[in-house]
C-alpha positions in Angstrom: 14.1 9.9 1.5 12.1 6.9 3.3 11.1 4.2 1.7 7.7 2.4 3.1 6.1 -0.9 1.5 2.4 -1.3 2.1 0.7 -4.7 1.6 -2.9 -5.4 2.0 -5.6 -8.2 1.6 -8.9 -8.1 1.7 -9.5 -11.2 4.5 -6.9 -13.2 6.8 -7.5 -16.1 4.3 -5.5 -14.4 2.0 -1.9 -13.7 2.1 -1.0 -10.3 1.8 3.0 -10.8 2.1 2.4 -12.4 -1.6 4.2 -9.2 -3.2 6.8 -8.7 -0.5 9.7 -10.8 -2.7 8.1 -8.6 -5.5 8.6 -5.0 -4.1 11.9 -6.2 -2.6 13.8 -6.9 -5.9 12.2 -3.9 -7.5 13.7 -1.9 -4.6 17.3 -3.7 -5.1 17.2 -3.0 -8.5 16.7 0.5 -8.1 18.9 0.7 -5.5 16.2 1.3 -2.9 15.9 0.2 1.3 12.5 -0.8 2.4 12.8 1.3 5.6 9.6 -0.4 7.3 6.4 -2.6 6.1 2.8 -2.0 6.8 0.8 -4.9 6.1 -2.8 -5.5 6.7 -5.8 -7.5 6.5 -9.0 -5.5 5.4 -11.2 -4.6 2.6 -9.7 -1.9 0.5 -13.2 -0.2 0.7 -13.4 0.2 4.5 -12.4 3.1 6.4 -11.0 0.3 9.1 -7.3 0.5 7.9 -5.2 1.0 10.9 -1.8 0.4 9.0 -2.7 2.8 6.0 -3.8 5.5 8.2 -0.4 4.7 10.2 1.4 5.0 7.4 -0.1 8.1 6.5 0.7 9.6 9.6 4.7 8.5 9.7 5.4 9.2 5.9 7.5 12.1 5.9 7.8 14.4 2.2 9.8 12.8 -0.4 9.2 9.7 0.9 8.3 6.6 -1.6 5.8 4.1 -1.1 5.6 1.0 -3.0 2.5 -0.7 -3.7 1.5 -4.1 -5.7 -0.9 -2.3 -7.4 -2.7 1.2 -6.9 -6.1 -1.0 -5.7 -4.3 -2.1 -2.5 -4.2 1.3 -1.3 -7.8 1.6 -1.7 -10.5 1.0 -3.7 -12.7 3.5 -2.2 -12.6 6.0 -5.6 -14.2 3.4 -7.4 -17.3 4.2 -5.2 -17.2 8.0 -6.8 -18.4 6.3 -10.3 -15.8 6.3 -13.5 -16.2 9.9 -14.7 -15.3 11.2 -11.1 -12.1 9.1 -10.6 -8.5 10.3 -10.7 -9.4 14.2 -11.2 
């Protein structure tokens, strides 16, 4: 079982390793290793997200990812309108 940690922000003015001390002591308390980081700088409602879809391709079954919050994967299913998300 791999563990990934993906960090995102929406411009290079922000930081997005703000979370990484975060997600690393919530992976030593569960006695998790952080096998690799993807970190990125784009808008979580653009299609241009090199690193997610990078991560998408190397994640194997099982694997884990940790996230700051469920937004910094994407915010593209807030686009479908609030009775269409999460189905």
């Amino acid at each position: 079982m791999r563990v990934y940690g993906y960090l995102r922000a929406s411009t290079n003015e922000q930081d997005a390793s703000r979370a990484k001390n975060e997600l690393e002591e919530f992976a030593a308390r569960n006695n998790l290793t952080i096998a690799y980081w993807f970190i990125e700088h784009e808008s979580g409602a653009s299609l241009k997200r090199p690193e997610l879809f990078r991560l998408i391709e190397i994640a194997q079954p099982g694997g884990i990812l940790l996230v700051e919050q469920v937004d910094r994967i994407s915010r593209l299913v807030s686009m479908l309108g609030p009775s269409r998300q999460y189905q």
